[in-house]
C-alpha positions as CSV (number, residue, x, y, z in Angstrom):
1,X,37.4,-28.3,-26.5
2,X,37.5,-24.5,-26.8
3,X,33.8,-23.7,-26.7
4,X,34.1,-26.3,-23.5
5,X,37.2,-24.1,-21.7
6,X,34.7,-21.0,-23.0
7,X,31.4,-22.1,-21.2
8,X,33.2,-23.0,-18.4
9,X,34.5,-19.3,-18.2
10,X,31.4,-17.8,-18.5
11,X,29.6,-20.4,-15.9
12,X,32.4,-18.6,-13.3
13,X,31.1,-15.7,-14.5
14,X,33.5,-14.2,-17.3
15,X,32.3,-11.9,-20.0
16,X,33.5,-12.4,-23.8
17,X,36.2,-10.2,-23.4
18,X,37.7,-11.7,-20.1
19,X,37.6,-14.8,-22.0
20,X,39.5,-13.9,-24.8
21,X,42.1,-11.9,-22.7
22,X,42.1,-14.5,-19.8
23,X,43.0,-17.3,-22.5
24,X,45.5,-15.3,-24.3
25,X,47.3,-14.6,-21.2
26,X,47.7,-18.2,-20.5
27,X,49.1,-19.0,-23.8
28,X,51.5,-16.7,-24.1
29,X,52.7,-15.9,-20.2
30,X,53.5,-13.1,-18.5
31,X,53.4,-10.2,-20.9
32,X,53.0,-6.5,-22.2
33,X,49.2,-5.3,-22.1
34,X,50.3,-5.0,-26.3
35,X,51.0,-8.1,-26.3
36,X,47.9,-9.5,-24.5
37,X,45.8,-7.4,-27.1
38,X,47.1,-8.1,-29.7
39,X,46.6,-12.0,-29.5
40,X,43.7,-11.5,-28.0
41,X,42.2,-9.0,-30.9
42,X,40.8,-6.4,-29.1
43,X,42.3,-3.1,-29.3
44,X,45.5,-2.1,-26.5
45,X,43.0,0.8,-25.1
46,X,40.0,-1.3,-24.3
47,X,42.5,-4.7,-23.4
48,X,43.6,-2.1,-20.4
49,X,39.8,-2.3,-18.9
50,X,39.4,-5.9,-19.5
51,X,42.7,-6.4,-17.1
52,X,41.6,-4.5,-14.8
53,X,37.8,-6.1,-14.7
54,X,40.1,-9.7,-14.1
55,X,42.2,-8.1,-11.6
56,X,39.4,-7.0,-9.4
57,X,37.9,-11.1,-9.7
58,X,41.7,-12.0,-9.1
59,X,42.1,-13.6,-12.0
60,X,44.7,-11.8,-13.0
61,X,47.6,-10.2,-11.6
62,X,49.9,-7.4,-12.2
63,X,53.9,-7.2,-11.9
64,X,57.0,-5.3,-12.4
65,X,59.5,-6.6,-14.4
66,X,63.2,-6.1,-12.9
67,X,65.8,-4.1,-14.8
C-alpha cells in the first residue's frame, strides 16, 4: 500500500524527499519542522528546503501557533 501512496506521489510530481516529508506530515499533524524531520529521517537543515519546495506546489502550508 505504501509503494502505491508513493508512486502516486511521484506521478503528481513529488520528489523522494517531498514524499517522505509530505507523508510524515500527515501522520503526525501539524508540527515543529524538528518534528517533521525527525520522522521523516532527513536532517532539520535540509527538511527546511523540502517545506519550502511543498509550499511553493501548495502542498503544504505554514502557521503560527497562538500563545
Amino acid at each position: 500500500m505504501e509503494s502505491d501512496i508513493f508512486s502516486i506521489l511521484k506521478d503528481f510530481g513529488l520528489n523522494d524527499m517531498e514524499i517522505k516529508v509530505y507523508l510524515s506530515g500527515l501522520a503526525i499533524g501539524a508540527q515543529p519542522v524538528s518534528v517533521i524531520a525527525k520522522r521523516s529521517g532527513i536532517k532539520r537543515s535540509h527538511c527546511y528546503n523540502v517545506i519550502s519546495q511543498l509550499m511553493e506546489k501548495r502542498i503544504m502550508q505554514e502557521f503560527t501557533k497562538d500563545k
